[in-house]
N, C-alpha and C positions, 0 to 999 in steps of 0.2 A: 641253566643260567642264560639272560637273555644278554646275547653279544651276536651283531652283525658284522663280517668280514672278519672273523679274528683268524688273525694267523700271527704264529711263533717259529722266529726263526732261531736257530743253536747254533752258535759259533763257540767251541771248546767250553768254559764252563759259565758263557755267558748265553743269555736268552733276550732276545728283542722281542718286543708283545705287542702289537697294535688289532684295531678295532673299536666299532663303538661299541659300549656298555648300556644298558637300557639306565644304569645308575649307579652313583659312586661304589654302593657296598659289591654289585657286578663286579666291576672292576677290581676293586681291592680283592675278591678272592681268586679272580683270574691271576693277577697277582703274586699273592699267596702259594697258589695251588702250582702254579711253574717254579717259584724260588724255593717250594719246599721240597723237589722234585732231586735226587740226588745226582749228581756230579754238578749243577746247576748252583752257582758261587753268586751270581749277581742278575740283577734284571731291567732292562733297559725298557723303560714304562713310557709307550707312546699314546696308549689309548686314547678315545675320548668318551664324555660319559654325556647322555640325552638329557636328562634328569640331575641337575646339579644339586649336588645336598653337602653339610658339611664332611671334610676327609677324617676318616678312624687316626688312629694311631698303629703304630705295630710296637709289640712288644716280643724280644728274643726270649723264650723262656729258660731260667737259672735254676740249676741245680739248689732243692726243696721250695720252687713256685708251687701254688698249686693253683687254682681258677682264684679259689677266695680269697688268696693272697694280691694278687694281679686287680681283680676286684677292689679289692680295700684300696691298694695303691693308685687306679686311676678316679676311679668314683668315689672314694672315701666309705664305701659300704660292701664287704665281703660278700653280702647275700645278693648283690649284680651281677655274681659269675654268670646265672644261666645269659642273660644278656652277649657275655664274648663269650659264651659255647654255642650258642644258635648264630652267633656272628660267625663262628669255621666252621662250619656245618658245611659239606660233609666231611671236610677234613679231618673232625673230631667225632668221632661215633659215642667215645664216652665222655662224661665233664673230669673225670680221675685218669686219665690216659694223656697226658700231654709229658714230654720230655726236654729234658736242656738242648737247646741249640735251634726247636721250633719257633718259627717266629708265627704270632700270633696277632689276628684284627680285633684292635680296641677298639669299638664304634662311638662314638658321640652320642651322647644320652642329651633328647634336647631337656 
C-alpha cells in the first residue's frame, strides 16, 4: 500500500493513524486493517489522501451475511461481491471466509 509517514500510535484499545494515503481506498484499508486488529475497539482517522475519490462505506458483518448478501444490500445486485472482496484484499484471502463482528469496505461503484 502506498502511504508516506504513516505511523500508528496505541493508547489501550484505541489507535491513532496518520499519514498520507496515495488514495482514498489506501486509506480506508489502512483503516480497516488497524480496527480489525484485536484488542483495538476504536480508530482515531487523521490521514490524508493525494488522490481524492469518492469515500466506501463500511459494513459490520451479521451473523448469516454472506459477500452476496452485503452485495445485494449496497448495490442492489448480489453478483458485485467480487467488487468488496478485491476491496479487503488482503484482509480477505477467500470471498466465503468473512465472520460477524468484521467490519468490511463497501467501495463506491461509479
Amino acid at each position: 500500500m502506498q502511504v508516506e509517514n504513516l505511523c500508528v500510535f496505541v493508547d489501550d484499545d484505541m489507535a491513532k493513524v496518520s499519514g498520507m494515503a496515495y488514495d482514498q481506498a489506501t486509506k480506508e484499508k489502512v483503516i480497516l486493517v488497524v480496527g480489525n486488529t484485536a484488542g483495538i475497539a476504536t480508530v482515531d482517522d487523521e490521514m490524508t489522501v493525494e488522490h481524492i475519490v469518492p469515500e466506501s462505506q463500511f459494513h459490520t458483518v451479521a451473523s448469516g451475511d454472506t459477500l452476496g448478501k452485503i452485495a445485494k444490500h449496497y448495490y442492489g445486485n448480489a453478483m458485485k461481491y467480487p467488487e468488496i472482496f478485491e476491496a479487503n484484499k488482503p484482509m480477505l484471502t477467500d470471498p466465503d471466509k468473512i465472520y460477524p463482528g468484521q467490519v468490511l469496505r463497501i467501495p463506491h461503484l461509479d
